[in-house]
Structures are given as structure tokens and as C-alpha cells.
N, C-alpha and C positions, 0 to 999 in steps of 0.2 A: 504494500500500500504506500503510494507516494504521500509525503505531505505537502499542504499548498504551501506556497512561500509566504510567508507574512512582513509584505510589504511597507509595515507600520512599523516594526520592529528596526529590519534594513534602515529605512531612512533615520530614524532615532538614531540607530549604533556607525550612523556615516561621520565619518571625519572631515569638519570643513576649517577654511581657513578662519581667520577673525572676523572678514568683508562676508565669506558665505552664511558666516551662522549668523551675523548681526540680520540680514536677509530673512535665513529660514525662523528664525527668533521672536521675529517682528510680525512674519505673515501669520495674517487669520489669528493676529492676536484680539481680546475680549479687550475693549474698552475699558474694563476696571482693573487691568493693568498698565503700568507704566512703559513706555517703549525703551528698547534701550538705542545708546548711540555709540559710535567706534571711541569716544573717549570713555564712558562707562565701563563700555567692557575694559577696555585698557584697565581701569583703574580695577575692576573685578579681579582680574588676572593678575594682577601684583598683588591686591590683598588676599588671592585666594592661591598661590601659586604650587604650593601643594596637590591643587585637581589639574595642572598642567604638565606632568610625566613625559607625558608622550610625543616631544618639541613642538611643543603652546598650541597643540590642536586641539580642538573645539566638537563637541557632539552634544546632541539633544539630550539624551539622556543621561549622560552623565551633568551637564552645565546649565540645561533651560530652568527647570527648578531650582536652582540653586543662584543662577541669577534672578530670579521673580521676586525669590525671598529676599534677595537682597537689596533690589530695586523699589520693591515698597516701601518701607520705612523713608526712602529718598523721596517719596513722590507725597507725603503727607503733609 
């Protein structure tokens, strides 16, 4: 029995640069979050530089949530 590919997962676990993810981050985001911008993340990425291992690449699931959370508190 084959399984289907789960198409939602792939894109989550894809590696993008700082310019792609600020992109996929942003689209189809809910109004009652904050957007972010390529100096935010900059500034993410140095306070958080420990989720960066992998030479400073960027994935949804590992960073979206964890920029959100970190983004509100800025947007109140």
C-alpha cells in the first residue's frame, strides 16, 4: 500500500532563505497577527540563534510559531 505524500508537511519541513520565509510567513497570514519584516527576523535570528544550526536557514515548522510568539508582544 503506497502512502499519499502529505504535501502540508513537505512545505513546513522546506528550507528557505530569510527573503523566502519572510514570503511564505506572511502569506495567508490572519489579520490578528503581526506581519513580520526582513529586519524583525534579522533581529529574531540573533536573539534566537540557537534555532539556527543549520547555516541560518529558515523552515515553517521549526520558526513560524516561534516567530508569532515572538512578534506579538511587539505589536501590542
Amino acid at each position: 500500500m503506497m502512502r499519499t505524500r502529505d504535501f502540508d508537511k513537505e512545505r513546513s519541513e522546506q528550507s528557505h532563505s530569510l527573503a523566502d520565509f519572510l514570503n511564505v510567513y506572511n502569506e495567508n497570514l490572519s489579520p490578528a497577527f503581526p506581519r513580520a519584516s526582513i529586519a524583525l527576523l534579522k533581529e529574531f535570528k540573533n536573539t534566537h540563534q540557537n534555532l539556527f544550526k543549520s547555516n541560518g536557514v529558515w523552515s515553517l515548522d521549526l520558526h513560524r510559531k516561534k516567530v508569532m510568539d515572538w512578534l506579538h508582544p511587539r505589536s501590542t
